[in-house]
C-alpha positions as CSV (number, residue, x, y, z in Angstrom):
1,X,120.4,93.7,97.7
2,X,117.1,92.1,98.2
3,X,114.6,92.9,95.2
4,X,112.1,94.6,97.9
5,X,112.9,97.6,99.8
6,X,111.1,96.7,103.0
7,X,113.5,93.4,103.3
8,X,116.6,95.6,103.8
9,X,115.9,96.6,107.3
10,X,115.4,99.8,108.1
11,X,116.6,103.2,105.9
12,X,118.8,105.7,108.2
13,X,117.2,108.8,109.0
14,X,113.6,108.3,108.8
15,X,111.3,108.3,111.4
16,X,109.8,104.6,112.8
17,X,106.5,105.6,112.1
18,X,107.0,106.5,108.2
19,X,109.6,104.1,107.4
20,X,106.9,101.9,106.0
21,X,106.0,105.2,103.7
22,X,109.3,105.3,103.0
23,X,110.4,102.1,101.8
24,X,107.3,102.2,99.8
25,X,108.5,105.2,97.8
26,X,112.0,103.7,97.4
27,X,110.6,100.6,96.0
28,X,108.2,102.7,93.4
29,X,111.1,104.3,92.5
30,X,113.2,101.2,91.7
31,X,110.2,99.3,89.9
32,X,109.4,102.4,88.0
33,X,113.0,102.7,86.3
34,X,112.9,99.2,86.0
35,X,109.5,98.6,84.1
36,X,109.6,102.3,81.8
37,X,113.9,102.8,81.8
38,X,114.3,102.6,77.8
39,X,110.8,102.7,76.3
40,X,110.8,104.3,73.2
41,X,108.4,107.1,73.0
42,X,105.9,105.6,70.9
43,X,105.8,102.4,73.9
44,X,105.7,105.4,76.3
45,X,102.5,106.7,74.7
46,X,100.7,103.5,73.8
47,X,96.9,102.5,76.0
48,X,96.8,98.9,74.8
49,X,92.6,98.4,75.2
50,X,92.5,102.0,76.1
51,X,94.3,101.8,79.1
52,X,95.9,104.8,80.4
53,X,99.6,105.2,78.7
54,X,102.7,104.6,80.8
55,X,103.8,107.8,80.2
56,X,100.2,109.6,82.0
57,X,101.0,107.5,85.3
58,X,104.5,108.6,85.6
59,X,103.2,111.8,84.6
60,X,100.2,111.5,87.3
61,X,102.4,110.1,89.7
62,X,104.8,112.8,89.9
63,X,102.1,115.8,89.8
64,X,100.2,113.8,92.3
65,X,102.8,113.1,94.7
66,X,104.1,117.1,94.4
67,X,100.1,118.2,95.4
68,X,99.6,115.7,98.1
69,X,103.3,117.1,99.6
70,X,101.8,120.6,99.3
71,X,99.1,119.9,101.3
72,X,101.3,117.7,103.7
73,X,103.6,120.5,104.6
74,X,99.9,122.7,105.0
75,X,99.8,125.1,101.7
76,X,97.5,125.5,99.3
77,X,98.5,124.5,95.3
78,X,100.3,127.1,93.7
79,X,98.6,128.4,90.1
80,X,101.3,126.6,88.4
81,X,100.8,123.3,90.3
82,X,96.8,123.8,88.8
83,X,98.0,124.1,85.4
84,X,100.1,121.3,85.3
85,X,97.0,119.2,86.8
86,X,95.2,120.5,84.3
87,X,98.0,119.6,81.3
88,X,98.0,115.9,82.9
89,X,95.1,115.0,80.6
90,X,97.3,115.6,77.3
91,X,100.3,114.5,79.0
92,X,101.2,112.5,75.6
93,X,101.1,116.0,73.7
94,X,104.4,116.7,76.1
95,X,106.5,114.5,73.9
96,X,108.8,113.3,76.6
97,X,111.1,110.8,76.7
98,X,110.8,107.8,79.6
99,X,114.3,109.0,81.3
100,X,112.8,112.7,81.5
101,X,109.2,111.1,83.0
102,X,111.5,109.3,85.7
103,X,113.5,111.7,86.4
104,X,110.7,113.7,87.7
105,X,109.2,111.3,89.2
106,X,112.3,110.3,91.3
107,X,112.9,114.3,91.8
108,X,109.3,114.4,93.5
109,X,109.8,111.4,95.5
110,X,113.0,112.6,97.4
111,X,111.6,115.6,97.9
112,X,108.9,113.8,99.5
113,X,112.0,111.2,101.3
114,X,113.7,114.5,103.0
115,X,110.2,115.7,103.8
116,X,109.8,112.2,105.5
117,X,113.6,112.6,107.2
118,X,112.3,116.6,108.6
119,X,108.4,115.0,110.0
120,X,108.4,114.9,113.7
121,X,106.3,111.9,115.2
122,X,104.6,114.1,117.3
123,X,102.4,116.2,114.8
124,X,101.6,113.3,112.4
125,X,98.1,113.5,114.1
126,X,98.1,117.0,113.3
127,X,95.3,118.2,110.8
128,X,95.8,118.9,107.4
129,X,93.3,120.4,104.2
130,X,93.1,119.2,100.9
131,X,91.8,120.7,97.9
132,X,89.7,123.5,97.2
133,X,87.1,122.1,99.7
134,X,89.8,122.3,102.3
135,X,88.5,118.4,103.1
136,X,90.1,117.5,106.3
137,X,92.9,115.0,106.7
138,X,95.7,114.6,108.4
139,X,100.1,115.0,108.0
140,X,100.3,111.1,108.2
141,X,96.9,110.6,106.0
142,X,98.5,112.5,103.5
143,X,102.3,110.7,103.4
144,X,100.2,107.5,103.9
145,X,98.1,108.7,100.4
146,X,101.1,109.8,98.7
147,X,103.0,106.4,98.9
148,X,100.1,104.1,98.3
149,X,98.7,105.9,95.3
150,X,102.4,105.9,94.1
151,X,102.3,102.3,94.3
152,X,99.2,102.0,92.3
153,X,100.0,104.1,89.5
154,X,103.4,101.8,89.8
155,X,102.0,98.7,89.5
156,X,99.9,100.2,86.6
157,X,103.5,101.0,84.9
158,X,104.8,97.6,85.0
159,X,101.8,95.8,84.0
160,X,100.9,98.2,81.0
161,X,105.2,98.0,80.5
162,X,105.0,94.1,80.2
163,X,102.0,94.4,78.0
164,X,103.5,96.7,75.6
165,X,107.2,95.1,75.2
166,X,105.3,92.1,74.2
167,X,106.0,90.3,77.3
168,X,102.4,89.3,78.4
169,X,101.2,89.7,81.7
């Protein structure tokens, strides 16, 4: 297996137009196990120079990913959805272990993969709202969103991950 998703051709069942999306998400899901698989809890919870902890940006990327898919699919955030955006902030007060933090992660991101499977083509143009302010985007905006702030809050995990094993930069 090639160590990038996008190399391996393309992934069965997805549509041509968000398989880019999709091999995105697959590969934030392998570099996330990858770089936070097996940190202890207090690695997990470190901000070396203040940084935001490994353990907020798999926590951010899951609850992110879950709202941007609401508004993908056209709903409005449910009150529990705001209270766990809201619990994000003292995310290290959870106590959570990295498998748990992963596991919801990868939980959120294939519901977002069969969301990707179900998308016709044809209404990726078709409008979307976001937030309270209803701000107007669109179904492929939003997909587009969810896999590229994925990848920044990955990229974010392995760098802080290689910092905090000791490993440098």
């Amino acid at each position: 297996m090639s160590t990038e998703a996008w190399l391996e051709g393309p992934l069965e069942g997805y549509p041509p137009l968000l398989m880019p999306v999709a091999h995105s998400l697959v590969q934030a899901k392998r570099d996330l196990r990858a770089a936070a698989g097996g940190l202890p809890e207090a690695k997990l919870w470190q901000r070396p120079g203040g940084a935001a902890s490994i353990g907020f940006h798999l926590v951010h990327a899951a609850g992110s990913a879950d709202r941007l898919l609401t508004y993908a699919l056209g709903n409005a955030l449910t009150p529990e959805q705001l209270e766990a955006l809201a619990a994000e902030r003292h995310a290290e007060e959870s106590g959570a272990s990295a498998a748990s933090l992963i596991e919801r992660v990868d939980a959120v991101l294939d519901r977002v993969l069969d969301t990707l499977r179900r998308t016709n083509e044809n209404e990726l143009t078709a409008v979307r709202y976001v937030g309270r302010g209803r701000v107007p985007s669109t179904l492929i905006g939003l997909l587009f969103h969810i896999a590229e702030h994925t990848q920044r809050h990955t990229g974010q995990v392995v760098t802080t991950a290689k910092v905090v094993r000791g490993s440098g930069v």
